[in-house]
SERO-4910 file (N, C-alpha, C, O; in steps of 0.05 Angstrom, whole numbers):
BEGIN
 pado doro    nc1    nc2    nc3   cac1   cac2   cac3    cc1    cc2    cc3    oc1    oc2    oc3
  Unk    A   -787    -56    -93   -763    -51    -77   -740    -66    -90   -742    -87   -101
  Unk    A   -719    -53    -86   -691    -65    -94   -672    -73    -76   -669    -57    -56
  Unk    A   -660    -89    -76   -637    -95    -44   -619    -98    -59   -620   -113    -78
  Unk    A   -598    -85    -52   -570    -76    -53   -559    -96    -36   -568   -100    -13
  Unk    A   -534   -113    -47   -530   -140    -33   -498   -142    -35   -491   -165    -34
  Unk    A   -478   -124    -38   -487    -89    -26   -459    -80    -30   -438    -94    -32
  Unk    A   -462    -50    -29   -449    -37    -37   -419    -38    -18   -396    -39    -28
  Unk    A   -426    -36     16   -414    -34     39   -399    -66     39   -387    -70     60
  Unk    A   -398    -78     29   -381   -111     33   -398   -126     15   -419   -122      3
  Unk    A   -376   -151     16   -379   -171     -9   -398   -198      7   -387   -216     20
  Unk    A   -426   -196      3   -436   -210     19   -439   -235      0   -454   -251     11
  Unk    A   -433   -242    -17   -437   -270    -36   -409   -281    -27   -407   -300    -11
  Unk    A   -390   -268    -38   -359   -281    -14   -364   -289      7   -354   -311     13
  Unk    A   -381   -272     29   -368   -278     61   -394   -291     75   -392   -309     92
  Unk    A   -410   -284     70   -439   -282     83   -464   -294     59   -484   -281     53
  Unk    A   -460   -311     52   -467   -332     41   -494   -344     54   -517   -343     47
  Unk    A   -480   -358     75   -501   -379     89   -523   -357    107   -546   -364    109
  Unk    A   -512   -329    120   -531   -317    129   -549   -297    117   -564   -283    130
  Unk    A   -547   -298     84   -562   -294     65   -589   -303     67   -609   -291     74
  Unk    A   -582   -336     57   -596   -350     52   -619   -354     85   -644   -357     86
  Unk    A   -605   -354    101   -627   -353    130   -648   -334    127   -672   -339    130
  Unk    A   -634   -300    117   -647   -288    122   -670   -289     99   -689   -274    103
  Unk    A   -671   -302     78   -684   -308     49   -711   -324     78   -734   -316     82
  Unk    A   -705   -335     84   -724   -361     93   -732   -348    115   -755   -357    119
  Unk    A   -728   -333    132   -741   -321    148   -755   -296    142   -774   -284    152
  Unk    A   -738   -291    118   -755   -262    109   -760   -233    111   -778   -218    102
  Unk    A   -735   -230    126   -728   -203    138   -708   -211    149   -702   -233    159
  Unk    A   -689   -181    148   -658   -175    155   -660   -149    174   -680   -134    173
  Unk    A   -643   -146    186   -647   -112    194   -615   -109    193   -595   -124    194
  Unk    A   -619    -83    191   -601    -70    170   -595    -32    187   -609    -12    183
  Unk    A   -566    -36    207   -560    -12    216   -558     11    202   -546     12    181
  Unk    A   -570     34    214   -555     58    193   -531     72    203   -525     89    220
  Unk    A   -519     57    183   -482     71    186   -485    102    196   -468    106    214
  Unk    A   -501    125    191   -503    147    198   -511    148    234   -505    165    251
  Unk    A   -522    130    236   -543    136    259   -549     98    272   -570     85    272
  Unk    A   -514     90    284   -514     65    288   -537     52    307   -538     27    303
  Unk    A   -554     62    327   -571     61    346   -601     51    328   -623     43    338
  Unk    A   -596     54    309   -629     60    290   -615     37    269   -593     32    258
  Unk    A   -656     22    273   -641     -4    261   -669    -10    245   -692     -8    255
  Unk    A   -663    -17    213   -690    -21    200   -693    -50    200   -676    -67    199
  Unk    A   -714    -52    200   -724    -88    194   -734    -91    164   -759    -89    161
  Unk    A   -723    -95    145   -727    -96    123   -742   -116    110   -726   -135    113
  Unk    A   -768   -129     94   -777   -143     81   -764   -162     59   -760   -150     37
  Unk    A   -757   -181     59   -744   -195     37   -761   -218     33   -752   -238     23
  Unk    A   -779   -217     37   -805   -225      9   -809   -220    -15   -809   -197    -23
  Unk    A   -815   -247    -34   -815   -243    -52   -838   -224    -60   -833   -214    -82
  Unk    A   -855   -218    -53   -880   -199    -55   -865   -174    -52   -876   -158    -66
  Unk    A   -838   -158    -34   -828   -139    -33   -806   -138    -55   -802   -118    -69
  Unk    A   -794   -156    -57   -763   -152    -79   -764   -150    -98   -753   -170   -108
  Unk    A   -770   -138   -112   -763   -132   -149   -743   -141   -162   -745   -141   -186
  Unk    A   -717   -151   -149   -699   -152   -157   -675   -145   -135   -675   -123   -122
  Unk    A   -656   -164   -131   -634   -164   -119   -609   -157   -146   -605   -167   -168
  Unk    A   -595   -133   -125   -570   -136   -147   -545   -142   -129   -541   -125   -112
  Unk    A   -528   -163   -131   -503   -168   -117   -477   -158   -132   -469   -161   -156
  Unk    A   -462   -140   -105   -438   -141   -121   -420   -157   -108   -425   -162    -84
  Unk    A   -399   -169   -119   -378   -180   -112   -353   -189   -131   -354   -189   -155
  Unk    A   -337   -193   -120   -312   -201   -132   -304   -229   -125   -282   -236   -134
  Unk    A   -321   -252   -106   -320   -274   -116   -342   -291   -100   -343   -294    -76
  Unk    A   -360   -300   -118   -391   -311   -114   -392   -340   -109   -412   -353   -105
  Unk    A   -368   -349   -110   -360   -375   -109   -379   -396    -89   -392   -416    -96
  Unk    A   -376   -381    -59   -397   -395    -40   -427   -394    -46   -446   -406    -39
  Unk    A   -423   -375    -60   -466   -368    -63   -480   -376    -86   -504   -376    -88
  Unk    A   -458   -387   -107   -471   -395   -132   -485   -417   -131   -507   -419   -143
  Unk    A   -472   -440   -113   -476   -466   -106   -516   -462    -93   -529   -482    -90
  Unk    A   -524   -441    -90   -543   -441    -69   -567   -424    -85   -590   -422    -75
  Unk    A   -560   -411   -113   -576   -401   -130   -608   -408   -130   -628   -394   -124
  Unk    A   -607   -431   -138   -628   -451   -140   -656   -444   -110   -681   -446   -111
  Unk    A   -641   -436    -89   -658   -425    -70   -666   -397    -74   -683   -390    -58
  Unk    A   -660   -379    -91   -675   -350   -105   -700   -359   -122   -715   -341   -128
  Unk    A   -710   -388   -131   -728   -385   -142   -754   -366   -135   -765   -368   -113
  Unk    A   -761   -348   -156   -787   -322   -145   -772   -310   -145   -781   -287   -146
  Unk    A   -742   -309   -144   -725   -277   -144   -724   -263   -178   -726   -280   -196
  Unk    A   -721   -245   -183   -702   -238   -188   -675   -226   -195   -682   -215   -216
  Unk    A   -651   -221   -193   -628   -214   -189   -604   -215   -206   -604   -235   -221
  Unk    A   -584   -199   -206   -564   -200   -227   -539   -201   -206   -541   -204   -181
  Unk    A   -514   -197   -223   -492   -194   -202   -467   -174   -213   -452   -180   -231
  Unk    A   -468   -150   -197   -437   -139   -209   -412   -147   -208   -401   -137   -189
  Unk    A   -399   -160   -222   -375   -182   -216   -346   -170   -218   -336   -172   -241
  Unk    A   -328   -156   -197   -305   -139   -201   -290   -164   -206   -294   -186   -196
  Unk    A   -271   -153   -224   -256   -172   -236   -233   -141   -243   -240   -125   -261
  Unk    A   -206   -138   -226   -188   -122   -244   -159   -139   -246   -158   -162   -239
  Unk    A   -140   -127   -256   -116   -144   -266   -101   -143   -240    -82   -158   -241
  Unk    A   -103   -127   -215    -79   -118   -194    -77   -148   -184    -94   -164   -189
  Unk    A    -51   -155   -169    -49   -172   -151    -50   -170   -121    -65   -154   -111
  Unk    A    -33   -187   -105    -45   -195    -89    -34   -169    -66    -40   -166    -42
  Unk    A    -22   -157    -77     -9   -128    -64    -31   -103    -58    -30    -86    -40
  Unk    A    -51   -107    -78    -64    -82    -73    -98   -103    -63   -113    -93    -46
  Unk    A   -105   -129    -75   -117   -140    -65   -111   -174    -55   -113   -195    -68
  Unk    A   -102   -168    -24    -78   -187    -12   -110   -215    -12   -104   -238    -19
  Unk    A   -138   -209     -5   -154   -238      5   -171   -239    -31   -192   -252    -26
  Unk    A   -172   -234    -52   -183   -246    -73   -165   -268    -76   -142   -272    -68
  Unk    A   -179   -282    -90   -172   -308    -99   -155   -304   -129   -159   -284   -143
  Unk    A   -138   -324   -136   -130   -324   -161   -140   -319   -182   -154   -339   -187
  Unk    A   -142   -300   -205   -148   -289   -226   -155   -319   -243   -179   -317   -249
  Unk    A   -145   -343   -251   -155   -357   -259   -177   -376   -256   -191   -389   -271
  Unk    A   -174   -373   -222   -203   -388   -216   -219   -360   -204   -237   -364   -188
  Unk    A   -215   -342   -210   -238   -317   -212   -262   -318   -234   -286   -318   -232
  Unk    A   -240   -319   -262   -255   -321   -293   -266   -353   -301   -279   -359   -321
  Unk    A   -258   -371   -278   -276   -397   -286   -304   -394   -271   -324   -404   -281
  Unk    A   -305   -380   -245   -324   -375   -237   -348   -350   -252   -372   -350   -257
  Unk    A   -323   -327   -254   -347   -314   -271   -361   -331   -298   -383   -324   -304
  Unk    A   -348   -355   -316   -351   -353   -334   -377   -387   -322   -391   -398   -338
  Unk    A   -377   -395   -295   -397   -413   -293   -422   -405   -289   -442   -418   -295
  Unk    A   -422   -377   -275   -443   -366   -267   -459   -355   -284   -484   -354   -282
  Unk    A   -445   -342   -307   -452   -335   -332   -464   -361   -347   -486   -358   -359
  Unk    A   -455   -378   -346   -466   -403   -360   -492   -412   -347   -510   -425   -358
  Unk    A   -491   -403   -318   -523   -410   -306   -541   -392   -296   -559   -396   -280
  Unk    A   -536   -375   -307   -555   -355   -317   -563   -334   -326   -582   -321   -317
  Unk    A   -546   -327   -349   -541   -312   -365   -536   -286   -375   -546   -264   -367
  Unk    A   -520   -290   -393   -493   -258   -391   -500   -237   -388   -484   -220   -380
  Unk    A   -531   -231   -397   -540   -205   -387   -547   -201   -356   -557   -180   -348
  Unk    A   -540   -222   -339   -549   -222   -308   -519   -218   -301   -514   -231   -281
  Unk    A   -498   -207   -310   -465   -219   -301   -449   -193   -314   -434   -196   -333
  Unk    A   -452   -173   -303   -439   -151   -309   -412   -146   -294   -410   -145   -269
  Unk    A   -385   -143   -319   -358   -139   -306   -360   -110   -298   -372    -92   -310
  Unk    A   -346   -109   -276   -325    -86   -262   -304    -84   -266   -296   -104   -254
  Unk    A   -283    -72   -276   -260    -69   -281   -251    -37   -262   -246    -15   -271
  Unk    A   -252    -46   -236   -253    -11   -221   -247    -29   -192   -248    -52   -184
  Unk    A   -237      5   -179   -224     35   -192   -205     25   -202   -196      3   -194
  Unk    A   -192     43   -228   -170     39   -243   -155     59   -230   -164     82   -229
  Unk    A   -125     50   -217   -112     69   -204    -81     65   -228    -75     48   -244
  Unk    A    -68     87   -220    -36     87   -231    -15     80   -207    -21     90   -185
  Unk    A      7     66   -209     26     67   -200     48     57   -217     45     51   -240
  Unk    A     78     54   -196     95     43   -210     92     27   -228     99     27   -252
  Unk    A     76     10   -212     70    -21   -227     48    -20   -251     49    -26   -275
  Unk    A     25     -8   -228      8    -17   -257      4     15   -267     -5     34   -255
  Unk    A     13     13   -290     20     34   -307     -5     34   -327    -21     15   -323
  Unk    A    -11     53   -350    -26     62   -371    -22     29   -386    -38     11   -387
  Unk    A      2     30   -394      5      7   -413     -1    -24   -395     -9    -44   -407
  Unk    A      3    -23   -374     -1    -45   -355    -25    -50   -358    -29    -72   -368
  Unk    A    -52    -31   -348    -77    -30   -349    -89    -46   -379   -101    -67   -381
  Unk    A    -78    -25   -403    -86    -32   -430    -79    -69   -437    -97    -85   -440
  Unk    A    -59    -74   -438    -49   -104   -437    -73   -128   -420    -85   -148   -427
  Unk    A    -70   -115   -395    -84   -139   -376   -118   -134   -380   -135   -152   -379
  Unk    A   -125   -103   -386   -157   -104   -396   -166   -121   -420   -187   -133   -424
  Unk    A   -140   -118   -438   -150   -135   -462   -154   -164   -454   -176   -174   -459
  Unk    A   -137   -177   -442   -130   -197   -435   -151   -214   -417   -152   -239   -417
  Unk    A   -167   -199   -404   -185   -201   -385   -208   -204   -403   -219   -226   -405
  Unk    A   -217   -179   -420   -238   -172   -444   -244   -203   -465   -267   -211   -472
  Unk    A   -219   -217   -471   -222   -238   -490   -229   -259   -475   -238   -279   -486
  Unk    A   -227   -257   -452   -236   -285   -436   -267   -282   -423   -283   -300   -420
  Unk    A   -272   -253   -415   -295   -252   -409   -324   -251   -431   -348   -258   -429
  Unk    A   -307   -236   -454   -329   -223   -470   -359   -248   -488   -377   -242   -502
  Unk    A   -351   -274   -479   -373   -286   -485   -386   -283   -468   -408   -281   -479
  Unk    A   -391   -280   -444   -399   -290   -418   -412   -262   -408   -417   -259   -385
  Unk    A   -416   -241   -429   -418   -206   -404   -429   -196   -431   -430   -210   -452
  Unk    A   -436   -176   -429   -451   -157   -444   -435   -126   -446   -429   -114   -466
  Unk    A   -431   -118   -412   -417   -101   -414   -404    -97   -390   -406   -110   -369
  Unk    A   -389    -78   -397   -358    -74   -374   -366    -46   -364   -380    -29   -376
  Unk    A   -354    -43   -338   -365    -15   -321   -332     -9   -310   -317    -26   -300
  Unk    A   -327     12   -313   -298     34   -300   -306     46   -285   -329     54   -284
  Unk    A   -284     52   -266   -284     83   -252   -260     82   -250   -247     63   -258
  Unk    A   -250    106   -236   -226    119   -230   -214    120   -198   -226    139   -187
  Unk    A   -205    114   -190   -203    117   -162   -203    145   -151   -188    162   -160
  Unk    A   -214    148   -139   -215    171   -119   -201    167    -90   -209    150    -74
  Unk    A   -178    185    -85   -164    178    -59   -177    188    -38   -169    209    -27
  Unk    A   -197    176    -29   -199    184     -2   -193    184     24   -183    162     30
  Unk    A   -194    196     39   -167    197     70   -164    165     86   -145    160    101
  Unk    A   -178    150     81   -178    125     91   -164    102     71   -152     82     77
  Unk    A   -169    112     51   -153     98     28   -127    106     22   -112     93      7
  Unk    A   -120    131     34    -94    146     37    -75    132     50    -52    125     45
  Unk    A    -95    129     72    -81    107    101    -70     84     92    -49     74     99
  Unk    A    -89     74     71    -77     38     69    -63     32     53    -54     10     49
  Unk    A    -59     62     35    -40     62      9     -8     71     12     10     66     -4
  Unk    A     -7     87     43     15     93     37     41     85     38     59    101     37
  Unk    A     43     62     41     63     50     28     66     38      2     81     20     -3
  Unk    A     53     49    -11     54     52    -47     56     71    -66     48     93    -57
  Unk    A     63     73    -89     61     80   -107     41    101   -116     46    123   -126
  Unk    A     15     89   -110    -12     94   -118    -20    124   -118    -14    141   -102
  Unk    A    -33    126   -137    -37    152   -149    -67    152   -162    -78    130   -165
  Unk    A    -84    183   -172   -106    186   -181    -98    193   -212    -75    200   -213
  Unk    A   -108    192   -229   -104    184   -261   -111    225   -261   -127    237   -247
  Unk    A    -91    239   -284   -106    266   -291   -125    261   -320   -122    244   -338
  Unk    A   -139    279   -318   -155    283   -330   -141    273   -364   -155    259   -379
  Unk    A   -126    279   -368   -113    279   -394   -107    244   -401   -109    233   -422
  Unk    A    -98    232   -372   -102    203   -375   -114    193   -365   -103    172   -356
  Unk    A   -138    196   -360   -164    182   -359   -177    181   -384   -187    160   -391
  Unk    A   -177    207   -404   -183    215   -432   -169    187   -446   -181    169   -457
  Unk    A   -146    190   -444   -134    169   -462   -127    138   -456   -122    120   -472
  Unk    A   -128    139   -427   -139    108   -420   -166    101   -424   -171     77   -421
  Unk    A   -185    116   -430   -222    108   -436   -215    104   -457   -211     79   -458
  Unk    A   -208    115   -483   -206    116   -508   -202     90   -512   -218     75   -523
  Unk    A   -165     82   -499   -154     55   -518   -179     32   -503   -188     11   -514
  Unk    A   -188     42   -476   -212     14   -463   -232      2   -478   -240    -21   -482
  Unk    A   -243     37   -492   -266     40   -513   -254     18   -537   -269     -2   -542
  Unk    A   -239     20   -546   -228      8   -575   -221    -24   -572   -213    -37   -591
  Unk    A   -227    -37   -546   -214    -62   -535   -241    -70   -535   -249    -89   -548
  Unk    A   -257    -53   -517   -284    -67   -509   -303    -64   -534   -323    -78   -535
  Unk    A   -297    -44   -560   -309    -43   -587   -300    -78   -602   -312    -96   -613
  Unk    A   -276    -73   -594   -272   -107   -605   -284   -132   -600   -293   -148   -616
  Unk    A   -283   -132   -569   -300   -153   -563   -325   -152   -557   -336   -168   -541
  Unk    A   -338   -128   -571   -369   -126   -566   -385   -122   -537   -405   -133   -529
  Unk    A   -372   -106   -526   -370   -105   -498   -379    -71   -501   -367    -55   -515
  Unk    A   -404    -61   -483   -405    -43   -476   -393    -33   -459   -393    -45   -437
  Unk    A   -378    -11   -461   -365      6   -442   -378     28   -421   -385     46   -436
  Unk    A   -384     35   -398   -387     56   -383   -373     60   -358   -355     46   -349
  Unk    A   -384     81   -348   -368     91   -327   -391     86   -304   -414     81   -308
  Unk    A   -375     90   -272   -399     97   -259   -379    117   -241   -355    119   -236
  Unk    A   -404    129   -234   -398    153   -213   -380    163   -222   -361    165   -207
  Unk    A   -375    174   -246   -354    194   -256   -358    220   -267   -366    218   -290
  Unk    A   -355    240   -259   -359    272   -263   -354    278   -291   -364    297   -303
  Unk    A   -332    258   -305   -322    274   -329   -337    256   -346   -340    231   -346
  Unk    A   -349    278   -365   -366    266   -389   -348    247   -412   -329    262   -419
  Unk    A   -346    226   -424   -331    207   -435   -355    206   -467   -353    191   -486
  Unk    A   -372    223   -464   -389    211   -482   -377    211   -520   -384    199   -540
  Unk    A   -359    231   -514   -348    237   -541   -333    212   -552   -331    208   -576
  Unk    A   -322    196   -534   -311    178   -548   -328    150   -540   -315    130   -543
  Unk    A   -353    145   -531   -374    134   -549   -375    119   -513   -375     95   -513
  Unk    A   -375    133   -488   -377    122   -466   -392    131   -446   -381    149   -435
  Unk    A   -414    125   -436   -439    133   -429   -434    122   -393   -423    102   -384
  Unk    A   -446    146   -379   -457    131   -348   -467    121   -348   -487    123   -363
  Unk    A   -459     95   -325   -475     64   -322   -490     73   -295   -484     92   -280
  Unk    A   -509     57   -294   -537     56   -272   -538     20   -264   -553      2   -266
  Unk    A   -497     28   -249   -503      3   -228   -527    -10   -221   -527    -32   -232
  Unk    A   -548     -6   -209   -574    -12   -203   -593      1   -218   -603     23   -213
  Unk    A   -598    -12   -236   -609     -3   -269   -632    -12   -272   -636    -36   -267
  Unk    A   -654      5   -283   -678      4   -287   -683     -7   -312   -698    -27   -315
  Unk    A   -674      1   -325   -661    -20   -356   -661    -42   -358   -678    -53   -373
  Unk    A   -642    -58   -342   -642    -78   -341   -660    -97   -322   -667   -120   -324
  Unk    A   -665    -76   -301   -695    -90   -284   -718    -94   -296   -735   -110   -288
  Unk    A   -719    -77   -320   -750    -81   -335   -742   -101   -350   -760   -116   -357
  Unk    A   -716   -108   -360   -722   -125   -373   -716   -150   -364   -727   -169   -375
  Unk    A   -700   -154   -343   -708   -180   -328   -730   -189   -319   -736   -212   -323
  Unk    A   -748   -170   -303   -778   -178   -302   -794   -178   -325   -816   -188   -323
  Unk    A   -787   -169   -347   -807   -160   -365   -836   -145   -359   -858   -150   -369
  Unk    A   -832   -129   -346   -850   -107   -325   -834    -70   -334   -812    -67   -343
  Unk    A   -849    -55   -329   -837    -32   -328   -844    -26   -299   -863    -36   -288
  Unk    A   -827    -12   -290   -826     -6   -252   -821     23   -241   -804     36   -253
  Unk    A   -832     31   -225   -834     54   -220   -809     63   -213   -807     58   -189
  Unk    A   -792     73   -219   -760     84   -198   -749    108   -205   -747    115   -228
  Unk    A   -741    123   -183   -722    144   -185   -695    141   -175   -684    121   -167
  Unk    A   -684    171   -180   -661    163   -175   -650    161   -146   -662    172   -128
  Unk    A   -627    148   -140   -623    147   -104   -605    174   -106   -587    182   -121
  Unk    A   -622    185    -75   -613    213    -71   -591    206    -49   -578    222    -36
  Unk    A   -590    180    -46   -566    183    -24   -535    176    -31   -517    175    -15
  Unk    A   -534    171    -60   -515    165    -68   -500    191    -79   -510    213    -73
  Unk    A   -478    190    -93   -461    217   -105   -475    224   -130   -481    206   -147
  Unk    A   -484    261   -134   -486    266   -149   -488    254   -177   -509    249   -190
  Unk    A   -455    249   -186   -457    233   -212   -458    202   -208   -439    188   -214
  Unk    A   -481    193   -197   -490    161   -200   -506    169   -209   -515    191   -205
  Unk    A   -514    150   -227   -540    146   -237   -562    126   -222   -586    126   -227
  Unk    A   -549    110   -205   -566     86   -191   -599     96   -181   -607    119   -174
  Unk    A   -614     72   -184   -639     81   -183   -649     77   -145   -630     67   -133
  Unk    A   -664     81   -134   -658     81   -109   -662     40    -90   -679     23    -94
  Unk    A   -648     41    -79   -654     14    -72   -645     11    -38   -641     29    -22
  Unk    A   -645    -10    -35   -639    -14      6   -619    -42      2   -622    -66     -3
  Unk    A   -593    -18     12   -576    -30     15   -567    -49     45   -562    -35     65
  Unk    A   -564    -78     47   -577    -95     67   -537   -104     72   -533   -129     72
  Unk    A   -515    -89     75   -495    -90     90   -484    -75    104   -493    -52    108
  Unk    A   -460    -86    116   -448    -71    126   -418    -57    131   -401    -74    135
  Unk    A   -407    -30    131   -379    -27    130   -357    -46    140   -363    -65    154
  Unk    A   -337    -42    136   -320    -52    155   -323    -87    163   -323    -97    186
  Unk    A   -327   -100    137   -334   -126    146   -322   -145    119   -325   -169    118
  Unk    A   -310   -128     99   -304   -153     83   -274   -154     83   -258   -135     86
  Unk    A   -271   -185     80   -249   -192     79   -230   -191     63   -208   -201     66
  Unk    A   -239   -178     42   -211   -183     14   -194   -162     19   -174   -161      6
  Unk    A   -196   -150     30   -173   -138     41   -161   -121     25   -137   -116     28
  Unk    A   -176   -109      5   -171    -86    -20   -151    -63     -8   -162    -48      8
  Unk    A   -131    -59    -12   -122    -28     -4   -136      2    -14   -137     24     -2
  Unk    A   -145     -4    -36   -158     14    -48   -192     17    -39   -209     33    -48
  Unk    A   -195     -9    -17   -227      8    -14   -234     22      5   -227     18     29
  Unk    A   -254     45     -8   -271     64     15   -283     55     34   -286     71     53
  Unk    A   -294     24     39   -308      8     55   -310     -2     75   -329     -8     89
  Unk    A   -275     -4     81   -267    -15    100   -250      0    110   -238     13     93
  Unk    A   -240      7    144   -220     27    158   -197     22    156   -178     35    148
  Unk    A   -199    -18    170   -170    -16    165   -178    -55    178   -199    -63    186
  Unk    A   -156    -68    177   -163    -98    171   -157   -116    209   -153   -139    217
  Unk    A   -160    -90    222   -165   -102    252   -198    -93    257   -214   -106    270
  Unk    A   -204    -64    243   -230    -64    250   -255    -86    233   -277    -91    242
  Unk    A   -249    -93    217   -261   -112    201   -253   -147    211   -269   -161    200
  Unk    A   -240   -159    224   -231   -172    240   -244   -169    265   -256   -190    272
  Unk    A   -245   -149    283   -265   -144    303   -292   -145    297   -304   -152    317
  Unk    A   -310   -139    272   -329   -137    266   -342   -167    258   -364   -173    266
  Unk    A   -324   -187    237   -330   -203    238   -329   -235    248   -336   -257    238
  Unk    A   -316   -226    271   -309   -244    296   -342   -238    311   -349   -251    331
  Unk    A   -359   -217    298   -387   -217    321   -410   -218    298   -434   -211    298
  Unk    A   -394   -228    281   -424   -244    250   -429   -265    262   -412   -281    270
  Unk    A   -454   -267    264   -467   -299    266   -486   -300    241   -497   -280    230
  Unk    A   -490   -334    233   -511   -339    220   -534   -325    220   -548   -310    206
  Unk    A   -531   -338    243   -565   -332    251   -586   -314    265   -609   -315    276
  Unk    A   -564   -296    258   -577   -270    270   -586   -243    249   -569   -233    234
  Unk    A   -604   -237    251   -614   -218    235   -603   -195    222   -614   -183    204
  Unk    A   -574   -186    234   -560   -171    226   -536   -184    220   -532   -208    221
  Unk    A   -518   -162    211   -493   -174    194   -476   -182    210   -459   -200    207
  Unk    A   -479   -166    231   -456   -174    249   -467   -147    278   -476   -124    280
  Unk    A   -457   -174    300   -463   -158    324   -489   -164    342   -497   -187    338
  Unk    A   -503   -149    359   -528   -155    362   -549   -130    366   -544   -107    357
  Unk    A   -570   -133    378   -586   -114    376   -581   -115    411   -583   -133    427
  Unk    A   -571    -80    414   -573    -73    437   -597    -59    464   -617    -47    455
  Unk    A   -594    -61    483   -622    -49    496   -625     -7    484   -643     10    486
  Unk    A   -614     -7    480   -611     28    461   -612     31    441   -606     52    430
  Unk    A   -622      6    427   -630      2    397   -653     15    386   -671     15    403
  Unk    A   -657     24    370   -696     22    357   -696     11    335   -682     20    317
  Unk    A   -710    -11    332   -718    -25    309   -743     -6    300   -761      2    314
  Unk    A   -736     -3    271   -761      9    259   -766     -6    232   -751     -5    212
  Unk    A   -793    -22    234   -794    -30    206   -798    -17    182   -813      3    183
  Unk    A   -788    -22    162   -781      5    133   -809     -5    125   -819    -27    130
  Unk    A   -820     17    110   -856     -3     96   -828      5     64   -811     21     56
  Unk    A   -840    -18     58   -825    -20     27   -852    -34      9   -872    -42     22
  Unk    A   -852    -36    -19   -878    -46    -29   -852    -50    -53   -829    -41    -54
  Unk    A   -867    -69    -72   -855    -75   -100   -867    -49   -117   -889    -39   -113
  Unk    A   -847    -39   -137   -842    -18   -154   -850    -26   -186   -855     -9   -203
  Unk    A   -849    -55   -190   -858    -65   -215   -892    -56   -220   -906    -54   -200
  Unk    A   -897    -53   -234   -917    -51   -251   -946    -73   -259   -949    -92   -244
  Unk    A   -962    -71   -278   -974   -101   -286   -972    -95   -310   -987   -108   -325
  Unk    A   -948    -69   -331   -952    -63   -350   -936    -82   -366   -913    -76   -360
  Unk    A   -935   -101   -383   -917   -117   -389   -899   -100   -419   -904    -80   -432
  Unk    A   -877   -121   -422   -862   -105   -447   -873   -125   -476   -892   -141   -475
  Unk    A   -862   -120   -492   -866   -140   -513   -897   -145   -527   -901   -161   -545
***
């Protein structure tokens, strides 16, 4: 099994300490956003986890606490883009962003520490040439520390409409997305930086840019040094490649306060939500009501005994 640590909020930023609880107790339960009443009790045993993958944009609180994953293990998707504090008002400063990516990288290494540079949106401000400048700029500071860099494109969707519109902000056409991949391709060729995309419809492969598998089997076999059984997740969009995993958050609960994310409604409902997080409670936030059903998920490990090498 894989746990998604997660897609729906930045649980290494916010939710740190009730990570680590749920590590030691050993199960989380985990609402389904579709069907809030229905509640899984998930296994987070090391005998169940194959591998944790975290995403976040600042790991700061959770790195300190690594050392308690021993028997895990896990990588981290690290968003890192050039916007400020306009389009993401609660990230931390860009300079102590890249000291942290570049410590975490140092303790445990660059193939576990994959950059994000996404969604790449257009506006007044950050323009084609804006993007190109601050990716390089970003690229030379990260590129000892990463292996490879992951894009996408923003997609406006109606909730992201909402939090944008008092901006600029716009979706990239086809014609400059073509030629913003290209000059990315030629930056990240420099600093030895693999380039891909995720979740993107338009094929990039001609100019030497391949779909990424966020939650990658690739890289799971070779972190375990195991080959593992996985398909692809059917609950994700079409063009993902991600392999299937159990994603252990929740919407509407992170604090950075992105204008551009799908994740969150809007920054009273995420405020209401995590005004009812506790530690110590099995879920992310809230509680288990008398109209609940807990159903435990049977999950098993997907690794193999086939070794590589």
């Amino acid at each position: 099994m894989i746990i998604s640590a997660s897609r729906r909020t930045d649980i290494p930023a916010f939710f740190s300490e009730w990570f680590f609880n749920r590590i030691k107790e050993g199960f989380v339960y985990v609402r389904n956003p579709m069907n809030p009443r229905r509640i899984s009790k998930v296994s987070l045993s090391p005998e169940h986890v194959d591998c944790f993958v975290f995403w976040t944009k600042d790991p700061e609180p959770f790195t300190k606490r690594l050392p308690e994953l021993s028997g895990y293990q896990y990588y981290f998707l690290f968003t890192l883009n050039s916007y400020g504090r306009d389009l993401e008002p609660g990230v931390s400063g860009k300079k102590d962003i890249i000291e942290i990516f570049t410590e975490l990288s140092q303790t445990i290494g660059k193939e576990r520490v994959i950059w994000r540079y996404d969604p790449i949106l257009l506006s007044n401000k950050y323009t084609i040439d804006y993007h190109i400048k601050y990716f390089r700029a970003i690229a030379e500071r990260l590129s000892p520390y990463t292996e490879k860099c992951v894009i996408s494109f923003i997609d406006l969707y109606k909730k992201c409409k909402k939090n944008l519109k008092n901006t600029t902000v716009r979706e990239l056409s086809v014609d400059e997305i073509q030629f913003l991949s290209a000059e990315l391709k030629k930056i990240a060729d420099e600093y030895n930086l693999a380039l891909q995309t995720c979740a993107e419809p338009l094929d990039l492969s001609s100019l030497g840019i391949g779909h990424n598998r966020c939650v990658d089997n690739v890289l799971i076999e070779r972190l375990l040094d195991k080959k593992i059984q996985s398909a692809k997740d059917k609950n994700q969009r079409k063009e993902c490649g991600c392999i299937e995993s159990i994603d252990i958050g929740a919407y509407n609960t992170c604090k950075h306060g992105c204008l551009y994310c799908y994740a969150n409604i809007n920054n009273r409902v995420v405020s209401e939500n995590f005004n009812k997080h506790s530690v110590d409670s099995p879920l992310l936030f809230g509680e288990v009501g008398e109209k609940d059903i807990i159903v435990e998920r049977k999950v098993k490990s997907i690794s193999t005994n086939t070794l590589f090498g």
